[in-house]
MARGU-275454 format. One line per 10 residues: number of its first residue (from 0); their letters; for each residue x, y, z of C-alpha. Coordinates in steps of 0.1 Angstrom, whole numbers. Layout:
! residues N
NUM> A> X Y Z; ...
***
This chain:
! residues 252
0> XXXXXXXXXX> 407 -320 -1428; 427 -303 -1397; 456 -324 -1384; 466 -318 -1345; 502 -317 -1350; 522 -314 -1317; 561 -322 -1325; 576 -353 -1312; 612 -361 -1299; 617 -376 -1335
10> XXXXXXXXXX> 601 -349 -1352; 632 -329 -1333; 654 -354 -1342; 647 -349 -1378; 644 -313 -1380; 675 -313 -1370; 694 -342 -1393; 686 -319 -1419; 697 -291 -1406; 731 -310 -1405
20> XXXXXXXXXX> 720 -325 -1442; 718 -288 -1456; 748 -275 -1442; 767 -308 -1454; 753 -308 -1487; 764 -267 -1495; 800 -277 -1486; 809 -301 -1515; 845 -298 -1505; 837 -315 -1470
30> XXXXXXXXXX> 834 -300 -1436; 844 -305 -1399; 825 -317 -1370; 833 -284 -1352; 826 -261 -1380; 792 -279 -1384; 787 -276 -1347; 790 -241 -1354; 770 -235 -1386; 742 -255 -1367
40> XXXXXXXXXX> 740 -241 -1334; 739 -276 -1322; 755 -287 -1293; 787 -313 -1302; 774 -343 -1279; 735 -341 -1300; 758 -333 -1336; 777 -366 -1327; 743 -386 -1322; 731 -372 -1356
50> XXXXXXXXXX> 762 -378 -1377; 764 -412 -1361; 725 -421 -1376; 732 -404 -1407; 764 -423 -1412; 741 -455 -1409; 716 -444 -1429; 743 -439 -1457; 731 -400 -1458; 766 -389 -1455
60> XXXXXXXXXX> 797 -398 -1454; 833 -393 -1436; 866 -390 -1458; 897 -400 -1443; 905 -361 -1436; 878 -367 -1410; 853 -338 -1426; 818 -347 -1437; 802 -349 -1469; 765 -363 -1484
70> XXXXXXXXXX> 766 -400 -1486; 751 -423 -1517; 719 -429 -1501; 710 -390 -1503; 718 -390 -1535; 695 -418 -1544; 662 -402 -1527; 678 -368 -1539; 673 -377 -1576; 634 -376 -1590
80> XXXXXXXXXX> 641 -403 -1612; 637 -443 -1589; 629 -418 -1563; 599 -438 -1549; 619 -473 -1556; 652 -460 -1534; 628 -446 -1509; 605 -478 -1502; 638 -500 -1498; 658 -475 -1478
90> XXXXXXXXXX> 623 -477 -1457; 628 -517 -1457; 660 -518 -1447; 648 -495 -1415; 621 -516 -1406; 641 -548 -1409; 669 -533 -1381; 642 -520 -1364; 627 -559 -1363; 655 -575 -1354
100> XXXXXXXXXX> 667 -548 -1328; 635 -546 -1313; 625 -584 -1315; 592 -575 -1329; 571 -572 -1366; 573 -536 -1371; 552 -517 -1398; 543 -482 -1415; 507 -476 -1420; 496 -441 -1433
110> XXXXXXXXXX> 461 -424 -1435; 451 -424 -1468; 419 -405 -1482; 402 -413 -1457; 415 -450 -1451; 439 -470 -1426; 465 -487 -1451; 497 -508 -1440; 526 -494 -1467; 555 -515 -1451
120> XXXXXXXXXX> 563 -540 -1429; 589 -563 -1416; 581 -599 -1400; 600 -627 -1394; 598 -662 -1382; 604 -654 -1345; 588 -619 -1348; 557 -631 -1368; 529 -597 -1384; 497 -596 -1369
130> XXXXXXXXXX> 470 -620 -1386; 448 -593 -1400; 420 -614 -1393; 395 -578 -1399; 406 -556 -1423; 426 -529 -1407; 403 -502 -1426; 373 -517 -1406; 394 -517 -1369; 411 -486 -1364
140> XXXXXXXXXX> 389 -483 -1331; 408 -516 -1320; 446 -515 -1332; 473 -496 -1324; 479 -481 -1359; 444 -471 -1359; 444 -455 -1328; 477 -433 -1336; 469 -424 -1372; 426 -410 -1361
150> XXXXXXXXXX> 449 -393 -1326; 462 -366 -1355; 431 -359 -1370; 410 -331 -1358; 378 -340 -1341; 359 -340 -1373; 383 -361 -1394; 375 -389 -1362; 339 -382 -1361; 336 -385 -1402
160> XXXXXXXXXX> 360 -420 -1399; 338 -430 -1374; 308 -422 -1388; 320 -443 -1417; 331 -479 -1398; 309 -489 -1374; 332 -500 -1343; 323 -538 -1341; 334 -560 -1311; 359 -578 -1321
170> XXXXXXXXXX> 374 -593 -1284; 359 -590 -1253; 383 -555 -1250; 371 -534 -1280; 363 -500 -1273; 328 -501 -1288; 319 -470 -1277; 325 -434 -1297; 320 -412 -1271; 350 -434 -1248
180> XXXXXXXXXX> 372 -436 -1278; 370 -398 -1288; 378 -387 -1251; 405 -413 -1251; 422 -396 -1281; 416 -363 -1271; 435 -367 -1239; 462 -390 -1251; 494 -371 -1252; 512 -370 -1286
190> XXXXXXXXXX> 545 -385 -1272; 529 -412 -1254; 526 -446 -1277; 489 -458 -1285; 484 -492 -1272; 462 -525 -1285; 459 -550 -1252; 439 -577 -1275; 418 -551 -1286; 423 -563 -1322
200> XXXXXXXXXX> 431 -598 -1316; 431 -621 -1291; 468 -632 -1280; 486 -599 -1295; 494 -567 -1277; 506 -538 -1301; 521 -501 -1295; 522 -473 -1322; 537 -438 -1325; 532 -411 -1347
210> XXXXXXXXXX> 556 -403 -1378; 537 -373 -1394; 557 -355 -1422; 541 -326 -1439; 509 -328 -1442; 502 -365 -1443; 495 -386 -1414; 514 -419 -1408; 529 -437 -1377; 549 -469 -1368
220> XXXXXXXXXX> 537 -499 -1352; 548 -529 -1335; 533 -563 -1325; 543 -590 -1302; 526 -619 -1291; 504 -615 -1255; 530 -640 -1238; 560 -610 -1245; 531 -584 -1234; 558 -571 -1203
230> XXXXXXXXXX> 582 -556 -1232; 554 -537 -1249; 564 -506 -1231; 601 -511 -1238; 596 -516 -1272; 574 -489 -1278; 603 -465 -1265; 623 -479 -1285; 603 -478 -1316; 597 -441 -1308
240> XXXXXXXXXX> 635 -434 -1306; 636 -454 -1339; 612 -430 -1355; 637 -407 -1370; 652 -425 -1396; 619 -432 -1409; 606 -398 -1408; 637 -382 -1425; 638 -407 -1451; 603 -394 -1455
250> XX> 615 -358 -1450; 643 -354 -1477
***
């Protein structure tokens, strides 16, 4: 199955956090800000963003000389053994600031053999998950998620899902048709967030954006309640500048 990969501004974003990762990591001793400006090619206003993410993130570290060097965290997902525990709670953790700083239920959902799956999520009381009311591997035609994670197949990989889950009504503003949804997702751009305007569900609005490492297909979605529908398109900005983390946590 073909994906349609076009890169996004976090797939940028990443590529070049471990750009600054690598050089970091083969200077054991430490190293500068301007000598990794240099090694890089980066610009120092776009090196300071990075190093300020990857400080968060725990990925590296500053010593009190003021040079760089790889943090704790890298360590963890660097090492094959609890690589898959450190991973899914450094993942967690991301989706839990993303919740709270976006003021929304936030999850990863990945493509899997053929399948919509939900591998992580964060809710909370005031920022409460979408009542999956129809099993998301039935909807994809309806949600968000769906919508993001069948925009990177080719046009076979959607025709085969397709052919595979009939697209039932499930509010009066389900796409129903095939032939509306595959032109939809062939003209939707890949920087643009997929929308669900109680497509899904009645009373929930939901944005998603792509966060395809390699060769598997994922993205990261958001819900909100219809009454907080006018932030939808703030927080799917948002979400999409949030994307890197996640995506270089898958990366490394």
């Amino acid at each position: 199955m073909a994906l349609m990969h076009e890169p996004t501004a976090p797939h940028h974003s990443t590529q070049d956090a471990l750009r600054v990762l690598e050089t970091v990591a083969r200077h054991t001793t430490g190293v500068t800000d301007t000598r990794l400006a240099r090694l890089t090619g980066l610009n120092p206003e776009r090196l300071t963003t990075l190093l300020r993410m990857l400080r968060r993130e725990g990925y590296v570290e500053q010593g009190t000389d003021g040079a760089y060097v790889t943090g704790a965290a890298l360590t963890r997902l660097g090492s094959a053994e609890g690589r898959d525990q450190a991973l899914r709670e450094r993942l967690q953790r991301t989706l839990d600031r993303l919740r709270d700083s976006i003021g929304a239920a936030v999850y990863i959902s990945r493509y899997v053999d053929g399948e919509v799956t939900i591998a992580q999520y964060a809710d909370g009381p005031t920022t409460p998950s979408v009542n999956e009311w129809v099993d998301f591997r039935y909807s994809a035609h309806a949600t968000a998620l769906g919508k993001s994670l069948l925009g990177q197949l080719d046009h076979n990989g959607r025709r085969d899902h397709l052919s595979r889950h009939k697209m039932a009504r499930l509010t009066s503003r389900t796409i129903t048709s095939d032939k509306l949804l595959l032109s939809r997702l062939e003209t939707q751009p890949p920087t643009v967030p997929h929308l669900d305007l109680q497509e899904y569900a009645v009373g929930t609005v939901c944005a998603a954006v792509p966060i395809t490492a390699g060769s598997s297909v994922g993205c990261l979605a958001l819900s909100l309640p219809v009454e907080h529908a006018h932030r939808l398109r703030q927080a799917a900005d948002k979400l999409n500048r949030g994307a890197a983390p996640v995506l270089l946590s898958l990366a490394i």
